[in-house]
N, C-alpha and C positions, 0 to 999 in steps of 0.2 A: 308797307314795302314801297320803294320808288321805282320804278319803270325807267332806267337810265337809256339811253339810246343805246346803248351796245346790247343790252338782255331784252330789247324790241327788237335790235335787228334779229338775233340769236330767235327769238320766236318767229320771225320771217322765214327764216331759214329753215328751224323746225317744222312749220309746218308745209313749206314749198316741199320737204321731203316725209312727210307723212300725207300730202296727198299724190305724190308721187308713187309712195308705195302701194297707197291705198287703191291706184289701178291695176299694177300687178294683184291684187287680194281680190277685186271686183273681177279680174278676168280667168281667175281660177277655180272661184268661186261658181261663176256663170258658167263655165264651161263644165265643171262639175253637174250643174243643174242639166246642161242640154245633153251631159253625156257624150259630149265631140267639143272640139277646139273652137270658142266663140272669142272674136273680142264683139263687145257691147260698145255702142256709141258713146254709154258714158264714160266710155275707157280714154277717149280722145279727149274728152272734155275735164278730166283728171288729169289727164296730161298738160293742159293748157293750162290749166290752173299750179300744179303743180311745178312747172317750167315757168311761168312768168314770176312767180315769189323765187324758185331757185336764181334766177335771173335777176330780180333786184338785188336778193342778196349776194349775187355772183357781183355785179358793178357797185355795190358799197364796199367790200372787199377787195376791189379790184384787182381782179384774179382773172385775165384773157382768157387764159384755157378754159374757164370754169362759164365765162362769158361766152365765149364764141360757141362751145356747147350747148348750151343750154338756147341761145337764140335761135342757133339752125335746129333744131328739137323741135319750138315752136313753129316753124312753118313747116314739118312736116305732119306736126297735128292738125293743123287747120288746112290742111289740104287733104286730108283724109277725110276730114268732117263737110268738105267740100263735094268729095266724091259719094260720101255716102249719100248725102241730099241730093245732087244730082240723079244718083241712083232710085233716089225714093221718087222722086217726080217724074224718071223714064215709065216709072212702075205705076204712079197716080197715086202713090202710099202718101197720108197726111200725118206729120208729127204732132199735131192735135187732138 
């Protein structure tokens, strides 16, 4: 089988939105577990992930709406992840 640039990018894409999903599944799963409404940190970091492939494949496609989405997405994940570590080090909590 060849690997053409267009059925790469199409796996790009694919999985920018299967790790996209994959934090909705992580954060219902978790909150199942706790029994109350949790998002987990690595809910943020599935979103990063998951938004910066949507976003490559959003500007290979060139698709603004699909672009300017997904880049404002990205800084409001890494500003949460900002806040949580902040939070952890008001607390003395170590991610180690």
């Amino acid at each position: 089988m060849i690997l053409t640039r267009e059925t790469l990018w199409l796996l790009v894409g694919f999985a920018g939105q299967a790790a996209f999903t994959g934090r909705f599944v992580l954060q219902w799963l978790y909150s199942e577990y706790k029994k109350r409404s949790v998002i987990p940190t690595n809910f943020w970091y599935l979103s990063i992930v998951g938004s910066t492939l949507l976003l490559a494949y959003a500007i290979y496609r060139q698709d603004p709406v699909f672009i300017v989405g997904q880049a404002f997405g990205s800084l409001v994940y890494f500003r949460n992840l900002q806040l949580i570590a902040k939070n952890q080090k008001r607390k003395g909590i170590s991610n180690a």
